[in-house]
N, CA and C of each residue as an Amber inpcrd file, in Angstrom:
protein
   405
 -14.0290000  -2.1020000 -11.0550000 -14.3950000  -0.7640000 -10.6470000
 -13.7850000   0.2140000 -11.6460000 -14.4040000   1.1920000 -12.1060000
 -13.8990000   2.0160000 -12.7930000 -13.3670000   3.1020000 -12.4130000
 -12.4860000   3.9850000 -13.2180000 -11.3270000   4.9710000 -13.0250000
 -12.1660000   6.4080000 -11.9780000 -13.2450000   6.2480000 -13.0240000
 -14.6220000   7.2220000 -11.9470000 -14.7800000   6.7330000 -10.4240000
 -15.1870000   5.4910000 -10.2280000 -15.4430000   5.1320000  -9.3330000
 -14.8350000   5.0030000  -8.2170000 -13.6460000   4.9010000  -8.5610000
 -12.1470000   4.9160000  -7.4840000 -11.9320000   6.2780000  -6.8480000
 -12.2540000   7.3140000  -8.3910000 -11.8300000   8.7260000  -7.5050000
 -12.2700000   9.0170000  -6.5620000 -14.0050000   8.5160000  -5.9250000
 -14.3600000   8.8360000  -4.8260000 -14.2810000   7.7080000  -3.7830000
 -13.3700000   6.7570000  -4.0010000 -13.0550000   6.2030000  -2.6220000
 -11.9360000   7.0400000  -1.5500000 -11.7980000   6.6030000  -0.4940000
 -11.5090000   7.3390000   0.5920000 -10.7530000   6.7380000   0.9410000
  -9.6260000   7.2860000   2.1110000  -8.7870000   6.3920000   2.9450000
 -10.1300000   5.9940000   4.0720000 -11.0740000   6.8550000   4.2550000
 -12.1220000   6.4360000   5.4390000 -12.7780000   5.0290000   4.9820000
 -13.0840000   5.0320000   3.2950000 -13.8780000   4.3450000   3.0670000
 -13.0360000   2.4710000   3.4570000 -11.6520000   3.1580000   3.2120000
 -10.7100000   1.3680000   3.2740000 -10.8820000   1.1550000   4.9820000
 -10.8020000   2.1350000   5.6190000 -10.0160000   2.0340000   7.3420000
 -11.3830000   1.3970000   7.9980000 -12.4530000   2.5110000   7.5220000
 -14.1760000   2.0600000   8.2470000 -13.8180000   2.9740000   9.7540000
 -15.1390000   3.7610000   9.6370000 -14.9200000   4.6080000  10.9470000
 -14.2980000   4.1120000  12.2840000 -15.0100000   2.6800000  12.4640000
 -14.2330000   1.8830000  13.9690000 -13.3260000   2.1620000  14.1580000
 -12.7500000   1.8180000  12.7280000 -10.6420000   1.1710000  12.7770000
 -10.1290000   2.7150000  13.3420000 -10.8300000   3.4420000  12.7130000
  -9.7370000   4.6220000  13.2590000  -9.6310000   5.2180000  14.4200000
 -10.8220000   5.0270000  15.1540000 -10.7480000   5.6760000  16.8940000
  -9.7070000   4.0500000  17.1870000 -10.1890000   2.9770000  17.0800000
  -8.7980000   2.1340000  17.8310000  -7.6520000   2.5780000  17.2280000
  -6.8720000   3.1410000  15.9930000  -5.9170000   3.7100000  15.7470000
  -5.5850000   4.4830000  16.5810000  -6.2290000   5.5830000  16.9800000
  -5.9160000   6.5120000  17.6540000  -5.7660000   6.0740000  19.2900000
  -6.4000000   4.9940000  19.4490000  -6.0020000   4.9020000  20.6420000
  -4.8340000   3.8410000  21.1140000  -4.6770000   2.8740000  19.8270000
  -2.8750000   2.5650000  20.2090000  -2.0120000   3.4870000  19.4250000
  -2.0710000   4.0720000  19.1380000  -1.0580000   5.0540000  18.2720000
   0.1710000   5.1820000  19.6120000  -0.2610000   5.8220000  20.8530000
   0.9710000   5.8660000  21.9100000   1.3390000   4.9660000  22.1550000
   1.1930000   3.4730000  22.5680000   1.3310000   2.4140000  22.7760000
   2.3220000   2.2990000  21.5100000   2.0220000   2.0380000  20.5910000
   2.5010000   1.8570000  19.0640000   3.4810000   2.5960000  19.1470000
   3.8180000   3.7610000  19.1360000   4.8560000   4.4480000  19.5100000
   6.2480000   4.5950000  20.1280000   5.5150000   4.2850000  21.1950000
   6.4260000   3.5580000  22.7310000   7.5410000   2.4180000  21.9240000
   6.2880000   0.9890000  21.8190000   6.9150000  -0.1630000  21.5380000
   8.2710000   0.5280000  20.5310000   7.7800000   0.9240000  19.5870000
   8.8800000   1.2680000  18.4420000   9.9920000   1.8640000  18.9480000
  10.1450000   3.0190000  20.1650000  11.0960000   3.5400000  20.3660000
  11.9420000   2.6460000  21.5580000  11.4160000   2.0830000  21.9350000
  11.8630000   0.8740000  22.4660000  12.8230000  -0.2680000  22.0120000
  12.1560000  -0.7270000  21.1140000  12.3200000  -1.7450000  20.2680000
  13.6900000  -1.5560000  19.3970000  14.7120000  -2.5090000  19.4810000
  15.9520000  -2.1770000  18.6550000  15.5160000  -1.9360000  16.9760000
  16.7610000  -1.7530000  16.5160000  16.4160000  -1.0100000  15.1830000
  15.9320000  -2.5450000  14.4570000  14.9510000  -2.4720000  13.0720000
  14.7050000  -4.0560000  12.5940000  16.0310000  -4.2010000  11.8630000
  16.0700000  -5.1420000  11.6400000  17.6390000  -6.2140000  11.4660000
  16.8410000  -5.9320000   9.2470000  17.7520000  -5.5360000   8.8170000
  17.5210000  -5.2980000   7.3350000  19.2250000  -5.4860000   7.0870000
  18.2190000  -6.4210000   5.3260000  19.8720000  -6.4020000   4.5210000
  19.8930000  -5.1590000   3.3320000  20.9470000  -5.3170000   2.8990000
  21.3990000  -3.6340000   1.8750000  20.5950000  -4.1890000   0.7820000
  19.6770000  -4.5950000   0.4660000  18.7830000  -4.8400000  -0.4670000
  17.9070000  -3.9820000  -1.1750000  18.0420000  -4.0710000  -2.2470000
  16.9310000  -2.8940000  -2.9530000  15.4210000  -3.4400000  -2.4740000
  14.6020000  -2.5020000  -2.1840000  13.4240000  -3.0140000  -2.0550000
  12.9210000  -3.0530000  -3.4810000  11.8740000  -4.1740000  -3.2830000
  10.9460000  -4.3670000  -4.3930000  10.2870000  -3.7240000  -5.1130000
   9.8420000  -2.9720000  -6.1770000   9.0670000  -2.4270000  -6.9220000
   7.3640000  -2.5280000  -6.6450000   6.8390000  -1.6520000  -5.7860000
   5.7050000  -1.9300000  -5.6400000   4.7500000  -1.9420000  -6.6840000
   4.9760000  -0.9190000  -7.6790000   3.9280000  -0.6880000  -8.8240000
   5.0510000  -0.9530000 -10.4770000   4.3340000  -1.5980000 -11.5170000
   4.6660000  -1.2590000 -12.7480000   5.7360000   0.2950000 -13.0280000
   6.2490000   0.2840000 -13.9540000   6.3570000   1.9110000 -14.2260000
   5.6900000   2.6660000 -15.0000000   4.5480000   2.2100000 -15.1990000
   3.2170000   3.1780000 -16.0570000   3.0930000   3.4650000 -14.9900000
   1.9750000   2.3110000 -14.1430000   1.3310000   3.0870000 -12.8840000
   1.7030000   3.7420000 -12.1380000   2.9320000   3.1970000 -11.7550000
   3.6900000   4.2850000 -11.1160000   3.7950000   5.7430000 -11.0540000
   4.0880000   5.8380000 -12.9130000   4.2190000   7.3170000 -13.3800000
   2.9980000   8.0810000 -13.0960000   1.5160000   7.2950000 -13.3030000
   0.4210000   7.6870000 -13.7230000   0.0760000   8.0400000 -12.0540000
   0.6280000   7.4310000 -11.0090000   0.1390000   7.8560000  -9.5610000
   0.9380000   8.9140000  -9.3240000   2.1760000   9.1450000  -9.6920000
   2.9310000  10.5850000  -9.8550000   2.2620000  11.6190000 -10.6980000
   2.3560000  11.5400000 -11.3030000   1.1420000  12.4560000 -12.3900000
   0.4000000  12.7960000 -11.7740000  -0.3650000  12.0800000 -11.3290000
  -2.1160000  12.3750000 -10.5760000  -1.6370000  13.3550000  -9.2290000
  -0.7350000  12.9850000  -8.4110000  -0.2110000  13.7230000  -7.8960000
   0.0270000  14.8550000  -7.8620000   1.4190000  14.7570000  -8.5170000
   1.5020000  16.5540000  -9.1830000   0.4560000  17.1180000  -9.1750000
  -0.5450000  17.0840000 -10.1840000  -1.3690000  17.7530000 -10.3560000
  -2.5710000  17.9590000  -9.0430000  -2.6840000  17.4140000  -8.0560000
  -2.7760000  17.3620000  -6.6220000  -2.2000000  18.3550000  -5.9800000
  -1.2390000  18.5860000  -5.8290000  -0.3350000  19.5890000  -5.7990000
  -0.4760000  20.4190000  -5.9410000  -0.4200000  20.5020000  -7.5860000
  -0.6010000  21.8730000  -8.1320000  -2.2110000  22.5250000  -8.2330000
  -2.9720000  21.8660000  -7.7720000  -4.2380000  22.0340000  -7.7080000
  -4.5900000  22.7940000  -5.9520000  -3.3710000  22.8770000  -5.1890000
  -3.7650000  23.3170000  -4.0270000  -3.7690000  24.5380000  -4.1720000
  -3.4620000  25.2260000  -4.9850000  -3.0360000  26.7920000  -5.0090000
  -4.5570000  27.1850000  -4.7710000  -4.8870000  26.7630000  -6.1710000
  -6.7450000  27.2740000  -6.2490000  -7.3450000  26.7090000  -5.6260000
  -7.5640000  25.4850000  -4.9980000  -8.7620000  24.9550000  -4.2460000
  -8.0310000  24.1650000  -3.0440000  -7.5600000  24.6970000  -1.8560000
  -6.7780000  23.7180000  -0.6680000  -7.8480000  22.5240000  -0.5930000
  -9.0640000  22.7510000  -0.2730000 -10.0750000  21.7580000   0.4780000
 -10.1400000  21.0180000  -0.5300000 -10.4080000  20.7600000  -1.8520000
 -10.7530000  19.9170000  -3.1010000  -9.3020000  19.2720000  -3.1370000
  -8.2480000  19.5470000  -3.4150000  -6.9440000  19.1060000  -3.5130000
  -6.4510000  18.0410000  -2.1150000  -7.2360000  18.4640000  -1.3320000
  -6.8170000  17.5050000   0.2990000  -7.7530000  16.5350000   0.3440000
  -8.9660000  16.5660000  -0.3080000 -10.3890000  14.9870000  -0.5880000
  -9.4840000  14.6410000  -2.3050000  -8.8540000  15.5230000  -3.2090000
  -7.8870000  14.4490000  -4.4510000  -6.8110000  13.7060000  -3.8790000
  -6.4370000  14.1500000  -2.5650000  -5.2920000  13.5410000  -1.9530000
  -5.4980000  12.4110000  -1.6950000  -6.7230000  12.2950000  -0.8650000
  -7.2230000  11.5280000   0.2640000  -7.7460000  10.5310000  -0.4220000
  -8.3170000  10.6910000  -2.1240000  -8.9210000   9.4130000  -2.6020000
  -8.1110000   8.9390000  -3.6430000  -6.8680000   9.3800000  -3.9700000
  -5.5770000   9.2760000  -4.3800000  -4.9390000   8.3830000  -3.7770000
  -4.8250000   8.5160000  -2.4290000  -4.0060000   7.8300000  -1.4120000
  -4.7830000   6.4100000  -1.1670000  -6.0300000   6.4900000  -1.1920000
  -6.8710000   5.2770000  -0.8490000  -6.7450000   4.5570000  -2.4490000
  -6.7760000   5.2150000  -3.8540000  -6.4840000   4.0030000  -4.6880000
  -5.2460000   3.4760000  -5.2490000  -3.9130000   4.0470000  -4.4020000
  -2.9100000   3.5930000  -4.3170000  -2.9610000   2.3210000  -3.5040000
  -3.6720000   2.6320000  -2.5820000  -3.8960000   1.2510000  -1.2710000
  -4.6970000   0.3770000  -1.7360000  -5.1640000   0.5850000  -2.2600000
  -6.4540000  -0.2290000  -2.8190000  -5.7710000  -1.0910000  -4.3390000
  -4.9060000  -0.8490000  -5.0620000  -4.1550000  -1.2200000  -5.9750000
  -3.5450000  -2.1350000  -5.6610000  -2.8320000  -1.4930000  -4.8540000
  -1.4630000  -2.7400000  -3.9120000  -2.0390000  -3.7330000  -3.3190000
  -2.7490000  -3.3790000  -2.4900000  -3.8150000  -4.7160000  -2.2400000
  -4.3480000  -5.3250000  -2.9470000  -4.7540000  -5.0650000  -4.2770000
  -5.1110000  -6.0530000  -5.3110000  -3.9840000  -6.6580000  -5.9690000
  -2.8540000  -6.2140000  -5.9920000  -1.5970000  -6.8480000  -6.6340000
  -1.0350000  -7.8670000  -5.6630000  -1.6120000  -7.9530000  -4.4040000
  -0.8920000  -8.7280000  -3.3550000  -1.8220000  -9.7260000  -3.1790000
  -3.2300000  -9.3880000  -3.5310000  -3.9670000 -10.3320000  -3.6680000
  -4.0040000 -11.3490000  -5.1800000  -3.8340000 -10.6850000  -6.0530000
  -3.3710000 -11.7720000  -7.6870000  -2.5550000 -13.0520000  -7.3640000
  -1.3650000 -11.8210000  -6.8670000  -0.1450000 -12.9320000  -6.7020000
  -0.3420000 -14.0290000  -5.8660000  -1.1330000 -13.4790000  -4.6640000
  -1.9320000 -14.8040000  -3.8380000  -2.4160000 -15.9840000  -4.5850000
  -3.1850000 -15.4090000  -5.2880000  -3.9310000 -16.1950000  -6.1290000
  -3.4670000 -17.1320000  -7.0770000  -2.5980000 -16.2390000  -7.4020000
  -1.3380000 -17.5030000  -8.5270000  -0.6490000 -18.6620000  -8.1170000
  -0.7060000 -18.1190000  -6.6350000   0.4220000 -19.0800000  -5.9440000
  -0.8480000 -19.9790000  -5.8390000  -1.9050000 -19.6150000  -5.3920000
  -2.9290000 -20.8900000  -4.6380000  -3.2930000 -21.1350000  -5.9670000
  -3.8380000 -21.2990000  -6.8420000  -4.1700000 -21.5630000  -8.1300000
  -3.2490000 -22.1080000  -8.2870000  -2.1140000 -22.3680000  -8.4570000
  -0.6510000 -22.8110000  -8.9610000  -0.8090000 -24.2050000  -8.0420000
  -0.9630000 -24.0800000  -7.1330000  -1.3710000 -25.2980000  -5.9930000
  -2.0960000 -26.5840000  -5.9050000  -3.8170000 -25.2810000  -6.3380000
  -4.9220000 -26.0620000  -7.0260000  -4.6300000 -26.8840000  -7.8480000
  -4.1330000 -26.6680000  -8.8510000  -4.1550000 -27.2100000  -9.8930000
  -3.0940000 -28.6850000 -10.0950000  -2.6620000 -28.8460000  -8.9870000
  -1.9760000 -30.0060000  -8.3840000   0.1500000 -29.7910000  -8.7890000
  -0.3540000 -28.5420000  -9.3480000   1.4800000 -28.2730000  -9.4150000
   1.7930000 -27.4710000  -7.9090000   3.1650000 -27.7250000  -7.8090000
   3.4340000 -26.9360000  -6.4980000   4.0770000 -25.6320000  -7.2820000
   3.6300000 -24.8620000  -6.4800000   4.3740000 -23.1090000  -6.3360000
   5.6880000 -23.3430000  -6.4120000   6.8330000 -23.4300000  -6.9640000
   8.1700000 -23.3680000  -7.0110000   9.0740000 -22.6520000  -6.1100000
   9.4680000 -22.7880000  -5.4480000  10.2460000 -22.5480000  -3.9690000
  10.7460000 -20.9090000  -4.8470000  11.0930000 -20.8660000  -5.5860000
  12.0320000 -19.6610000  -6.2790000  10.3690000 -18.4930000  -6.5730000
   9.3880000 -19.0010000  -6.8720000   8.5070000 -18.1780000  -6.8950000
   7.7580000 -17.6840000  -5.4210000   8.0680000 -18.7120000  -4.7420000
   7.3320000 -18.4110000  -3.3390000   8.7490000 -17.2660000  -2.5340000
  10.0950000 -17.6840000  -2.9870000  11.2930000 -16.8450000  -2.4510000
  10.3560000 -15.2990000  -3.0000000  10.1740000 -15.0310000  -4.3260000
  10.2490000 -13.8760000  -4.9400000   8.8260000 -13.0350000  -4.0590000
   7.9250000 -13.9510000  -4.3350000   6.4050000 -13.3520000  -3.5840000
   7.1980000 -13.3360000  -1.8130000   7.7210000 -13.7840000  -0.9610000
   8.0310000 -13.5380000   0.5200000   8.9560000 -12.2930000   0.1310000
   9.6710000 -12.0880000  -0.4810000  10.9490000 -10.8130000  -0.7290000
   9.8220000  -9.8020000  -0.5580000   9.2210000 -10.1320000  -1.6580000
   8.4720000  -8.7180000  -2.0860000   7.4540000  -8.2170000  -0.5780000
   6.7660000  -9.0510000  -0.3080000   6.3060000  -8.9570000   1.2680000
   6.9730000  -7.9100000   2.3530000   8.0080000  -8.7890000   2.1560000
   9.2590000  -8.5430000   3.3430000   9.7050000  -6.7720000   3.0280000
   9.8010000  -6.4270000   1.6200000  10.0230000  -5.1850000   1.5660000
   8.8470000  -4.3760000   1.5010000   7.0750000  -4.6830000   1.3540000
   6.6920000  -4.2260000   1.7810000   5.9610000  -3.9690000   2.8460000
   6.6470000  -4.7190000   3.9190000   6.5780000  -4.7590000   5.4010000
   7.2690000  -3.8690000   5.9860000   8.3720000  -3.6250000   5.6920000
   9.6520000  -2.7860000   6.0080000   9.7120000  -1.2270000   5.6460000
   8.3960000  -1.2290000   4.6060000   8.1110000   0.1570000   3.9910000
   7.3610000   0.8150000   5.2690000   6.4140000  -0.3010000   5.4370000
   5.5060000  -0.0660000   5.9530000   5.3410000   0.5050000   8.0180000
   6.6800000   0.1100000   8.1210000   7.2240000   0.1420000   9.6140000
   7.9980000   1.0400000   9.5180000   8.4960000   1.7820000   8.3780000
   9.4960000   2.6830000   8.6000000   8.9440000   3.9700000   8.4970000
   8.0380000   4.4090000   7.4860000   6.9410000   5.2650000   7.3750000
   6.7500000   6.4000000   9.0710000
């Protein structure tokens, strides 16, 4: 997919209209449980690096200028947000899907995945699970 093509994806276009009325309707439920629920059990660990540090920079960048683009146009700057935010998601999900792939390819190919590579791919998981619940 190209750099064009991404700009007009959506967080709607990843979620699909369904997903989001059931969002909205466990969101209290979802809520509840959490405030309920003891704090999650975490070690003093740096979390994992979700992105390179190009991309990284380059999703900061795009940003900023997101930002700074609200002055003059609020409504245009909140759909750069919105399809900003969806090819951040859409990235990570392809990086979580590679690494999938390496491991099962790594498999295929009648070698086993190395316990130290499968440690590194579950870490990385694990911290972005933990991102993802704390949010």
């Amino acid at each position: 997919m190209s750099r064009e093509d991404e700009r007009h994806l959506s967080t709607a276009d990843l979620a699909g209209a369904g997903d989001r009325q059931r969002e909205q309707d466990a969101a209290p439920e979802a809520m509840a449980a959490q405030r309920s629920r003891p704090e999650m059990e975490r070690q003093d660990e740096p979390l994992a690096a979700l992105f390179l540090g190009p991309v990284a920079e380059d999703f900061r960048r795009r940003w900023d200028a997101v930002q700074i683009g609200f002055v003059d146009d609020p409504k245009q700057a909140v759909k750069q947000a919105d399809e900003l935010v969806a090819q951040v998601m859409k990235s990570l999900a392809e990086s979580f899907s590679r690494q999938r792939a390496n491991i099962e390819g790594a498999a295929q190919d009648g070698n086993q995945a190395s316990t130290e590579s499968l440690r590194v791919a579950l870490q990385r998981y694990r911290s972005f699970f933990h991102r993802l619940l704390s949010l």
